[in-house]
MARKE-89043 format. One record per residue: residue in one letter; x, y, z of N, C-alpha, C in turn; residue number from 1. Coordinates in pm, whole numbers. Example, Ala and Ser with C-alpha at 12.3 -4.5 7.8 and 13.67 -1.06 7.14 Angstrom:
! MARKE-89043
SITE  lumlo     n_x     n_y     n_z    ca_x    ca_y    ca_z     c_x     c_y     c_z  loti
SITE      A    1319    -569     780    1230    -450     780    1320    -330     780     1
SITE      S    1285    -225     708    1367    -106     714    1290       3     787     2
//
This chain:
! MARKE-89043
SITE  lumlo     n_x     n_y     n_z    ca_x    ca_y    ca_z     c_x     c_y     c_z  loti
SITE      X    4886     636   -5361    4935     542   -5461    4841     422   -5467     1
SITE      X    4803     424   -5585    4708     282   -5627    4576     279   -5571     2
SITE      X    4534     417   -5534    4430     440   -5499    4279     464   -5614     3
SITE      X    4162     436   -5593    4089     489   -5694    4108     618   -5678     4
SITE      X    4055     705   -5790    4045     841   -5801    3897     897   -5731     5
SITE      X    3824     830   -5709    3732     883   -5591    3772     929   -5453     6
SITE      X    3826     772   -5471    3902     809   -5285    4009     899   -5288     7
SITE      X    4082     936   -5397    4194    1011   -5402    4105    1138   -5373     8
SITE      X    3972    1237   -5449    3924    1304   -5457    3909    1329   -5294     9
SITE      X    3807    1232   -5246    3803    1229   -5128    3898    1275   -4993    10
SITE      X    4009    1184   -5021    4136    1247   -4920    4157    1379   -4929    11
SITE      X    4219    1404   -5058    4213    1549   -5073    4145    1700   -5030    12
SITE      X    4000    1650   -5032    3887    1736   -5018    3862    1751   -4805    13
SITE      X    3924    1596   -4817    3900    1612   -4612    3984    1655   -4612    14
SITE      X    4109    1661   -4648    4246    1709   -4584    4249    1886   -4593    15
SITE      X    4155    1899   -4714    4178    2058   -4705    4081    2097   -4641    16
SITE      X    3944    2039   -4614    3876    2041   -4525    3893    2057   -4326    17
SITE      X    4053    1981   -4347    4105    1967   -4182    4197    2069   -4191    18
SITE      X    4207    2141   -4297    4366    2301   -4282    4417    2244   -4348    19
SITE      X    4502    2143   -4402    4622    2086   -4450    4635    2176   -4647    20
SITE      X    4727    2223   -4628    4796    2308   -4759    4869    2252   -4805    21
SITE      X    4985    2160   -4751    5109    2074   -4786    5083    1956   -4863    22
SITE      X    5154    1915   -5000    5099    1823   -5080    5235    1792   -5101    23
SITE      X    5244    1656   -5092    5395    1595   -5173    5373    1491   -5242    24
SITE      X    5416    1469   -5382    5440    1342   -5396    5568    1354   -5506    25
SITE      X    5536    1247   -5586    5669    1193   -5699    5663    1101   -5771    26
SITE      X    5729    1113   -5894    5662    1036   -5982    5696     885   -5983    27
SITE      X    5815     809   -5858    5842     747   -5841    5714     659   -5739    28
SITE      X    5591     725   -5724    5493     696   -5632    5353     644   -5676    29
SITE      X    5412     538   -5798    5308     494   -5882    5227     614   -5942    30
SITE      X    5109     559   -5930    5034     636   -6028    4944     794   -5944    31
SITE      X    5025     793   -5841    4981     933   -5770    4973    1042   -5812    32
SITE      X    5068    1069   -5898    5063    1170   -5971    4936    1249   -6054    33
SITE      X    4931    1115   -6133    4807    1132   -6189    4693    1186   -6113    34
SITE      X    4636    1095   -6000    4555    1089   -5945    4531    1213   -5869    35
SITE      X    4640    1262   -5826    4641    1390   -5731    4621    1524   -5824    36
SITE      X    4724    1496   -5979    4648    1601   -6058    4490    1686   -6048    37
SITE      X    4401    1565   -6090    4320    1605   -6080    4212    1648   -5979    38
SITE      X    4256    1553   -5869    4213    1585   -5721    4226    1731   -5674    39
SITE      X    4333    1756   -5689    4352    1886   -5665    4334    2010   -5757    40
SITE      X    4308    1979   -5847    4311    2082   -5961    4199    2210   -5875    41
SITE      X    4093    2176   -5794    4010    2310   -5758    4069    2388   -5703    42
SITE      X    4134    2297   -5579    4228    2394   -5495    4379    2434   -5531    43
SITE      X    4408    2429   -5602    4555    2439   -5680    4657    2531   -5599    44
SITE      X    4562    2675   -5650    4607    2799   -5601    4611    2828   -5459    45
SITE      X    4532    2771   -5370    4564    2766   -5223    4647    2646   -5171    46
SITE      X    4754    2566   -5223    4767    2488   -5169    4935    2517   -5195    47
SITE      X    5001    2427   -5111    5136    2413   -5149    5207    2293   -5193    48
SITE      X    5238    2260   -5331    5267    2135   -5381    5397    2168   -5414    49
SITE      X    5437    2008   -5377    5584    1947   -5385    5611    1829   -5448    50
SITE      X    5715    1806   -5542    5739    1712   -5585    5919    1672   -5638    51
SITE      X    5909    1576   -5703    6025    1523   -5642    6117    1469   -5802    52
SITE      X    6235    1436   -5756    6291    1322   -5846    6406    1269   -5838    53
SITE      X    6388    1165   -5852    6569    1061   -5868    6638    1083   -5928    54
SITE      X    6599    1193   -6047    6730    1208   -6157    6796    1270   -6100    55
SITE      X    6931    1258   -6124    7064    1338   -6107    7111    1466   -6237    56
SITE      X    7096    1389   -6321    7136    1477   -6442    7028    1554   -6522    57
SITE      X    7046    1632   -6499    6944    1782   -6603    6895    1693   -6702    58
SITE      X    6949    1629   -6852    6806    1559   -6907    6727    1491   -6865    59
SITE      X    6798    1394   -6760    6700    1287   -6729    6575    1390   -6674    60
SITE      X    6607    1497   -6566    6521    1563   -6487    6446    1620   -6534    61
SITE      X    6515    1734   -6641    6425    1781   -6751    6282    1706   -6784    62
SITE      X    6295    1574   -6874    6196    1525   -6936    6084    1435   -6791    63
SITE      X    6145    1420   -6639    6072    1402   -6587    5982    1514   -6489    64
SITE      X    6064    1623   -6500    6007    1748   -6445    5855    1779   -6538    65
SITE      X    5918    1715   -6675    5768    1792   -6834    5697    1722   -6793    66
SITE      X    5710    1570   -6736    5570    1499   -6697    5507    1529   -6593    67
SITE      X    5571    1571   -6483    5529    1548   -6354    5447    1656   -6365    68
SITE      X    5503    1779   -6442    5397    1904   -6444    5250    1862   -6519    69
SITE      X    5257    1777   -6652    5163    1806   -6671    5061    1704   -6609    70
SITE      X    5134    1536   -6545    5015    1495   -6424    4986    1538   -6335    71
SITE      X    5001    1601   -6296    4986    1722   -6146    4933    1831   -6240    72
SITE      X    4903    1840   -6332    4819    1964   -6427    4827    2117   -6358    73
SITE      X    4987    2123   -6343    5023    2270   -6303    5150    2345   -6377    74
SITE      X    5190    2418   -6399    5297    2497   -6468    5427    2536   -6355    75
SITE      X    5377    2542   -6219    5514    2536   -6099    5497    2487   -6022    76
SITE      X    5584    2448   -5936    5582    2377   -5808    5628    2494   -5681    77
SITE      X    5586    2491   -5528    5625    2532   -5479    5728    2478   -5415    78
SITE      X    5757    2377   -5382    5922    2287   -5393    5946    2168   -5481    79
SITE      X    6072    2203   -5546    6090    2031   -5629    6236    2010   -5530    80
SITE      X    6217    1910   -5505    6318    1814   -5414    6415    1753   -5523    81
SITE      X    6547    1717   -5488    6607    1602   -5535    6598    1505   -5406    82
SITE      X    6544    1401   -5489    6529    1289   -5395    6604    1156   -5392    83
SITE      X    6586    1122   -5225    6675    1040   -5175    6768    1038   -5231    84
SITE      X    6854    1163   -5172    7055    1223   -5197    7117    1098   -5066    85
SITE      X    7169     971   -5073    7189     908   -4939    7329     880   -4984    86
SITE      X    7376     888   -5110    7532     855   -5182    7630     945   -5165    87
SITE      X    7759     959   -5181    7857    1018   -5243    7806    1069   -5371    88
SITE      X    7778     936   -5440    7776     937   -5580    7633    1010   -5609    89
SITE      X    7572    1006   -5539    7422    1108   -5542    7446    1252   -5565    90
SITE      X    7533    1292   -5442    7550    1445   -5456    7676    1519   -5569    91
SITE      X    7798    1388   -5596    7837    1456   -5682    7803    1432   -5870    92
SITE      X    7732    1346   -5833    7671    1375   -5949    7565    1478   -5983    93
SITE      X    7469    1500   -5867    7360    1653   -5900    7437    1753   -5908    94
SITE      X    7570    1767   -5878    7641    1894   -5861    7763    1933   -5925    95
SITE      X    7769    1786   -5977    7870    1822   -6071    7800    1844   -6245    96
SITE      X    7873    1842   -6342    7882    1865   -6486    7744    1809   -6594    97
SITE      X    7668    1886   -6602    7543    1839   -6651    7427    1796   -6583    98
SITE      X    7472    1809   -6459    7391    1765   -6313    7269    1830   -6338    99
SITE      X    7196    1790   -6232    7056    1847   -6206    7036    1977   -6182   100
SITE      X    7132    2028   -6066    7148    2204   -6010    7160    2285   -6099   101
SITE      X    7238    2246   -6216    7212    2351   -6307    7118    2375   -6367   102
SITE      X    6997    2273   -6361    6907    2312   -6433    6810    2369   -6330   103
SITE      X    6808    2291   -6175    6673    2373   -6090    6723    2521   -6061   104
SITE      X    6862    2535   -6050    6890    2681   -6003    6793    2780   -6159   105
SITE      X    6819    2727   -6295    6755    2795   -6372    6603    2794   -6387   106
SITE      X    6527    2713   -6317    6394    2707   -6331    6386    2791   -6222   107
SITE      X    6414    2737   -6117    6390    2852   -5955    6389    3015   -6013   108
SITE      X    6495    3076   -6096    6524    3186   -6138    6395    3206   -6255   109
SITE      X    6308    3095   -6320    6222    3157   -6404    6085    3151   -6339   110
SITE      X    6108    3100   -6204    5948    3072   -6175    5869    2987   -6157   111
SITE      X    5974    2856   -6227    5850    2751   -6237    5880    2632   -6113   112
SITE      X    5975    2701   -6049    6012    2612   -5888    6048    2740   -5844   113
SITE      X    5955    2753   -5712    5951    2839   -5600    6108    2822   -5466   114
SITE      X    6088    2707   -5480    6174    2637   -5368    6272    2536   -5443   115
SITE      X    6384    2525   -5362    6496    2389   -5423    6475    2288   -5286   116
SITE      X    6456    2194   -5281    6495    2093   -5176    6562    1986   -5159   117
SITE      X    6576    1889   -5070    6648    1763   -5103    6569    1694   -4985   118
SITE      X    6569    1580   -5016    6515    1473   -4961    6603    1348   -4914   119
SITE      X    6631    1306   -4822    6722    1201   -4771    6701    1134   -4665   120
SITE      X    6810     973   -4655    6779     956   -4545    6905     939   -4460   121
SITE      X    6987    1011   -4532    7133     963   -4512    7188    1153   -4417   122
SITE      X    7193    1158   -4311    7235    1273   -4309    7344    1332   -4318   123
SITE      X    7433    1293   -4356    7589    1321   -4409    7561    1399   -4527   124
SITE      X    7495    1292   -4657    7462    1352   -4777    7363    1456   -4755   125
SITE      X    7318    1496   -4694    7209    1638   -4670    7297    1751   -4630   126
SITE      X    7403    1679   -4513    7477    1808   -4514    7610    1809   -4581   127
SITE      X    7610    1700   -4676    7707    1763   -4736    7622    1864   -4854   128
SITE      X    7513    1832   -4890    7464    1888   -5028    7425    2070   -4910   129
SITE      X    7414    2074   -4818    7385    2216   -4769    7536    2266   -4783   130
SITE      X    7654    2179   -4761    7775    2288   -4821    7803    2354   -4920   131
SITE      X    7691    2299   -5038    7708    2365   -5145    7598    2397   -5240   132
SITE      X    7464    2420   -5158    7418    2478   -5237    7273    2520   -5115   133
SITE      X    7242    2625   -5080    7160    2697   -4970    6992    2635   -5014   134
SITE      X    6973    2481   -5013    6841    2457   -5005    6746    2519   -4939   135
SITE      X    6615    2528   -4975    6536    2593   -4887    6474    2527   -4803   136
SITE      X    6486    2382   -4832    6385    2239   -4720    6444    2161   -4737   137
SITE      X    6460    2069   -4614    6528    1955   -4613    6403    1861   -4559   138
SITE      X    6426    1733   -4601    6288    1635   -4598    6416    1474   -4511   139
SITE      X    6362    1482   -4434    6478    1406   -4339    6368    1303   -4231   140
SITE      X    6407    1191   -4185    6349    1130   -4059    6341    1144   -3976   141
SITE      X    6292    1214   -3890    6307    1293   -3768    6207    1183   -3652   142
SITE      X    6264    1091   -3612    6218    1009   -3535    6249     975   -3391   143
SITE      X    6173     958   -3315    6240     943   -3160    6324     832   -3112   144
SITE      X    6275     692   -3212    6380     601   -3181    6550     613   -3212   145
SITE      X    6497     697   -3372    6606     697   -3437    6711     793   -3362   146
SITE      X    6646     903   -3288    6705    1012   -3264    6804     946   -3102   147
SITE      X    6717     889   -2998    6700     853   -2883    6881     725   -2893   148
SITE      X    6831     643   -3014    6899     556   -2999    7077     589   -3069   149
SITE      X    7058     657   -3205    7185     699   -3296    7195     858   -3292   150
SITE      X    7104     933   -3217    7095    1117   -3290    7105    1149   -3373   151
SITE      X    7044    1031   -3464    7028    1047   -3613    6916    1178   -3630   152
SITE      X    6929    1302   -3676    6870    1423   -3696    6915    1535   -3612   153
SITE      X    6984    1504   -3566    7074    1638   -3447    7180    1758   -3517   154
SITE      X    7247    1707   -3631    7330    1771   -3647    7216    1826   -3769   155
SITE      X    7123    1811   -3829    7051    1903   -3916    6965    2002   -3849   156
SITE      X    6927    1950   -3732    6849    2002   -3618    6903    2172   -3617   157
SITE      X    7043    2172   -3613    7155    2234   -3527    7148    2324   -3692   158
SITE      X    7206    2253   -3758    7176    2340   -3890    7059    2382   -3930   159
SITE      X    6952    2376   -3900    6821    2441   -3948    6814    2565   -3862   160
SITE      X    6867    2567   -3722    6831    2673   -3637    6949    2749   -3715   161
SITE      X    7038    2771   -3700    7161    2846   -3793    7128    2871   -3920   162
SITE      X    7116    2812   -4038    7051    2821   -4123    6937    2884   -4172   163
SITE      X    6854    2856   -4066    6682    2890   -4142    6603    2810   -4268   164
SITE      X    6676    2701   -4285    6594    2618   -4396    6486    2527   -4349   165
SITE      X    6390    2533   -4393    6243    2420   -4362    6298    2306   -4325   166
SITE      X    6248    2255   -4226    6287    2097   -4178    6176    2007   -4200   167
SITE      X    6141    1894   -4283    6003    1853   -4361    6033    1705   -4265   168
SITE      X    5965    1715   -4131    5964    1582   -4084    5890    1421   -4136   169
SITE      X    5960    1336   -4138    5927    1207   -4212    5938    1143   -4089   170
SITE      X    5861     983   -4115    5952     878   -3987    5880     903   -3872   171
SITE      X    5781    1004   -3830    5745    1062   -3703    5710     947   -3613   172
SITE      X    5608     881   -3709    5515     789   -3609    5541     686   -3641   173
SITE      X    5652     576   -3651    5700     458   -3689    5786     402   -3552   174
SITE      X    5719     302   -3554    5819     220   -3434    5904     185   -3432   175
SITE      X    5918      52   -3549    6044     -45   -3582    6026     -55   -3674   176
SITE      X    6165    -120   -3719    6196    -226   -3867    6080    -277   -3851   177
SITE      X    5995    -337   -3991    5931    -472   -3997    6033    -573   -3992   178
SITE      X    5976    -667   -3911    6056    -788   -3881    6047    -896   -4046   179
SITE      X    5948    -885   -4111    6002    -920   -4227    5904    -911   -4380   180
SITE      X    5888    -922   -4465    5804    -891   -4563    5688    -966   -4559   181
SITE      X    5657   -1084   -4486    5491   -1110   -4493    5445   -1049   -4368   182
SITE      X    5514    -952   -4248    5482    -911   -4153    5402    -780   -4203   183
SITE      X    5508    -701   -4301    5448    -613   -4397    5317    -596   -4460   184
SITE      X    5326    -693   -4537    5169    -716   -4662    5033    -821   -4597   185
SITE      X    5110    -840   -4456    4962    -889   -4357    4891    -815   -4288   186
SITE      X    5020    -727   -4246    4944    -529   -4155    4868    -460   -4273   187
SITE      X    4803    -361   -4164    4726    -249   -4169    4801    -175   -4274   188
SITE      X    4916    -210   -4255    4995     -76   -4363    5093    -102   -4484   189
SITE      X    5046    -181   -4566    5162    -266   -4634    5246    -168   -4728   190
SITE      X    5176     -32   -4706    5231      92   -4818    5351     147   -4759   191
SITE      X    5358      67   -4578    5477     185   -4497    5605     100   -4538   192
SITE      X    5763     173   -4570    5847      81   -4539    5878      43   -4362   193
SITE      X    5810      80   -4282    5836      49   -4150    5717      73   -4068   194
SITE      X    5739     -23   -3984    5611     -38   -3881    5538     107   -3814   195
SITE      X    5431     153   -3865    5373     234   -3756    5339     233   -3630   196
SITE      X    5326     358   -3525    5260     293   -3377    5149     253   -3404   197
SITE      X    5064     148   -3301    4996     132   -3288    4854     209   -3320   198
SITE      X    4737     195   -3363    4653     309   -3361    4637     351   -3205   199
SITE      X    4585     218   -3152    4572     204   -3007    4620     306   -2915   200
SITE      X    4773     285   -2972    4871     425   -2864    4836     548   -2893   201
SITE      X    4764     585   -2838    4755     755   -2878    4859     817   -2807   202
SITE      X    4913     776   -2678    4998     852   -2594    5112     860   -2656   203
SITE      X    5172     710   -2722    5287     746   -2749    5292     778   -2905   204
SITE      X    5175     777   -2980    5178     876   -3092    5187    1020   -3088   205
SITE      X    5127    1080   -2984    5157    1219   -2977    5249    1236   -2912   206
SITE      X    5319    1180   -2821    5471    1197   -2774    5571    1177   -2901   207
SITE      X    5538    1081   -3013    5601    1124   -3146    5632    1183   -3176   208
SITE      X    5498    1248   -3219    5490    1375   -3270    5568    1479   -3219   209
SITE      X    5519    1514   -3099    5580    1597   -3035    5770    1607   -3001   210
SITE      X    5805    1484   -2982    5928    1461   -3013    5967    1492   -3163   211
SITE      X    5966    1483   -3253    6011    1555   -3408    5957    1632   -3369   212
SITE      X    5865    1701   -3344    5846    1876   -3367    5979    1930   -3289   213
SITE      X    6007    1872   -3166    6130    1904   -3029    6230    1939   -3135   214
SITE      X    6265    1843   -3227    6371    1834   -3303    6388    1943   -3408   215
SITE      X    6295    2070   -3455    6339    2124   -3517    6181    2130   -3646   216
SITE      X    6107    2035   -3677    6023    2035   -3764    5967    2141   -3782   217
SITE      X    5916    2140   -3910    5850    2273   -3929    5707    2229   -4000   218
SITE      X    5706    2116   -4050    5587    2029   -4114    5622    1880   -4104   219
SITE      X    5496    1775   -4097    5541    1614   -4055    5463    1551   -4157   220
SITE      X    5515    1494   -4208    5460    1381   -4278    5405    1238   -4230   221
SITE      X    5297    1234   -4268    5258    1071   -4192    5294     951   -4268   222
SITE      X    5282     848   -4172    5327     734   -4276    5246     716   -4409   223
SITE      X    5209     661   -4488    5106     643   -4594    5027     556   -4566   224
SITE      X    4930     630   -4497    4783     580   -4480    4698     651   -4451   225
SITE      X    4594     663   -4455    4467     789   -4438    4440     756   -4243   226
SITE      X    4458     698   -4188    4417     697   -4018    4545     777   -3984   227
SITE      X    4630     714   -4009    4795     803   -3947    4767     971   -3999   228
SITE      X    4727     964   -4133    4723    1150   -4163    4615    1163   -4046   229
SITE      X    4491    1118   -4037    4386    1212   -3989    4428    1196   -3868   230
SITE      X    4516    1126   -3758    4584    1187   -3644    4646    1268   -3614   231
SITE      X    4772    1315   -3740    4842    1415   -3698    4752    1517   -3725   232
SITE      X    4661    1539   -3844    4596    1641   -3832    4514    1735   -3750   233
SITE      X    4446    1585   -3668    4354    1582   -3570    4429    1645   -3456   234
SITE      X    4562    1610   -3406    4599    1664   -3286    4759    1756   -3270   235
SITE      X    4796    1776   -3402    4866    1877   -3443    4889    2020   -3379   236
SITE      X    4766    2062   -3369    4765    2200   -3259    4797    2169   -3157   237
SITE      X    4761    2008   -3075    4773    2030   -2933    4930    1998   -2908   238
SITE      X    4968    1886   -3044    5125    1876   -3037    5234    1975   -3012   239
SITE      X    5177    2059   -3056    5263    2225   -3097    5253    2275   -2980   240
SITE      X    5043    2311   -2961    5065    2395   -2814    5135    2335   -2677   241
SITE      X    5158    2193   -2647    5205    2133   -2533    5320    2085   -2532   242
SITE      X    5415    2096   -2664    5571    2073   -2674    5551    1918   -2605   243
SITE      X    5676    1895   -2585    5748    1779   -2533    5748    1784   -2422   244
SITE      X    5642    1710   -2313    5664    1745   -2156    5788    1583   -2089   245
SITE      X    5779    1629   -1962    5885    1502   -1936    5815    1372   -1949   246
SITE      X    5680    1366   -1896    5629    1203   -1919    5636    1146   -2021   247
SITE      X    5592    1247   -2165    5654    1209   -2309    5775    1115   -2336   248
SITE      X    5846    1193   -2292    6014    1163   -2282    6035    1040   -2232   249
SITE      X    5942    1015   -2084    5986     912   -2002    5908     776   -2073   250
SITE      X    5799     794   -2167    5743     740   -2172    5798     680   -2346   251
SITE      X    5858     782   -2403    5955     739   -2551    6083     648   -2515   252
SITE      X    6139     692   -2372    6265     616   -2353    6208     493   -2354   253
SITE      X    6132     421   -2312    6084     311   -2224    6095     254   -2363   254
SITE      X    6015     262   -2410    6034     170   -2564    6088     236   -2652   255
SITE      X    6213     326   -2655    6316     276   -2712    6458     174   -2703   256
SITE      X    6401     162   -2488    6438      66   -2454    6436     -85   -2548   257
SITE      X    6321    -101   -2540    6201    -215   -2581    6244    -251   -2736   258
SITE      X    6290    -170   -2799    6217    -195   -2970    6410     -65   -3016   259
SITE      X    6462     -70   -2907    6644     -10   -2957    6685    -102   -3055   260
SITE      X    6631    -249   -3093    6767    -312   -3112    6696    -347   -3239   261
SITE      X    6597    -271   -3309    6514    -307   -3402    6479    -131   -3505   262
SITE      X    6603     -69   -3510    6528      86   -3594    6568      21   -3734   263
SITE      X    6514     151   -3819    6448      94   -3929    6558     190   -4031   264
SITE      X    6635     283   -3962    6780     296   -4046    6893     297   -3952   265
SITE      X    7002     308   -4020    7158     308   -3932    7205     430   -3950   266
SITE      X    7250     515   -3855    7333     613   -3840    7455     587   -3962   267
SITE      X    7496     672   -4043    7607     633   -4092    7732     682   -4105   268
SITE      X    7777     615   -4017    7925     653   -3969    8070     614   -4002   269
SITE      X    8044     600   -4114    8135     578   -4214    8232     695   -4237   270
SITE      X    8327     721   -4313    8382     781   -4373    8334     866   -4460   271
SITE      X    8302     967   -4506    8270    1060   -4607    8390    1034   -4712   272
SITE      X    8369     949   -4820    8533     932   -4908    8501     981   -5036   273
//
């Protein structure tokens, strides 16, 4: 987002250069769309693109599905998400009367979406939207503070192994809340809504990592920045091949000790009404 289209070219070309197939964005993501269109247009056919949207209701989605295809200059997607489902009013509106589902279940059936997904950060609304309708990916925060401190991602965890639906890890490598908005747009990362680790920490970035993979992941998303991607990329295999050992663990508790009283969402334990 808000990148030149060189450097967009660029990212693109290293990333498929480092293995990476997985492409997400949305049209809610400034002018990315665009930009990634054409970036990617060589590799199209080897890659796997995803995209997204806020609408609830089939027209709205409709006429933003016609754009998104033709800035992304492709005819299908291999997942379109409904994004950020975190409401009541989110899921029964995609699912009820003129909703969105009626229209992706009919594109999924012609071809031009491979996959249905949902995107959230609310996990109630994820599983309530898996009661009623067999997504194929769920795009969720799968974080160690978050997990360590609320077990915020446990009960999807539990449903993905039962299930079999893609678990699209977010949140991996984020510490804390930003403590406040000029803390934000003075860092390294003013694109993240929440603090990344350190570059510095490599230890407890790959204990991150490795913690959401523990949890069920099946692919991770980095925060939005090009150093955070070329880490997970960079040490991705070794994340996988060496799982979650105990020093990891001992070494995630410690500062979730440290940085518990500072996560960057709330469990929500409310009422489902």
């Amino acid at each position: 987002m808000d990148e030149t289209q060189a450097d967009s070219d660029r990212f693109v070309a290293e990333a498929i250069d480092l293995g990476i197939n997985y492409f997400d964005v949305a049209p809610s993501y400034g002018d990315a769309e665009g930009k990634l269109g054409i970036s990617l247009a060589p590799y199209r056919k080897k890659t796997f693109l995803a995209c997204k949207t806020t609408e609830r209701r089939k027209e709205g989605a409709l006429k933003e599905l016609g754009q998104s295809f033709k800035n992304l200059k492709t005819d299908w997607f291999d997942i379109f998400q409904l994004h950020a489902v975190n409401t009541r009013e989110d899921v029964e509106t995609a699912f009820g009367p003129d909703g969105i589902m009626e229209l992706l279940r009919k594109l999924k059936e012609q071809g031009a979406i491979r996959k249905i997904g949902i995107t959230a950060h609310s996990e109630r609304a994820a599983l309530e939207c898996l009661k009623r309708y067999p997504f194929d990916t769920v795009m969720f925060p799968l974080n160690w503070l978050l997990h360590l401190g609320q077990g915020m991602g446990e009960s999807l965890k539990m449903e993905a192994e039962e299930r079999g639906f893609g678990l699209i890890g977010i949140k991996s490598l984020i510490l804390r809340a930003w403590h406040d908005e000029a803390e934000r747009h003075g860092s390294m990362w003013p694109k993240s809504w929440c603090r990344p680790i350190d570059m510095q920490d490599h230890d407890l970035r790959l204990a991150a990592m490795k913690y959401a993979l523990s949890l069920g992941a099946h692919s991770l998303v980095p925060p939005g920045n090009w150093e955070s991607f070329r880490f997970m990329a960079e040490n991705i295999d070794e994340a996988m091949r060496d799982g979650l050992a105990d020093e990891d663990l001992i070494l995630l508790k410690k500062k979730a000790i440290a940085f518990g009283d500072q996560p960057f969402f709330r469990h929500d334990s409310t009422p489902w009404q």
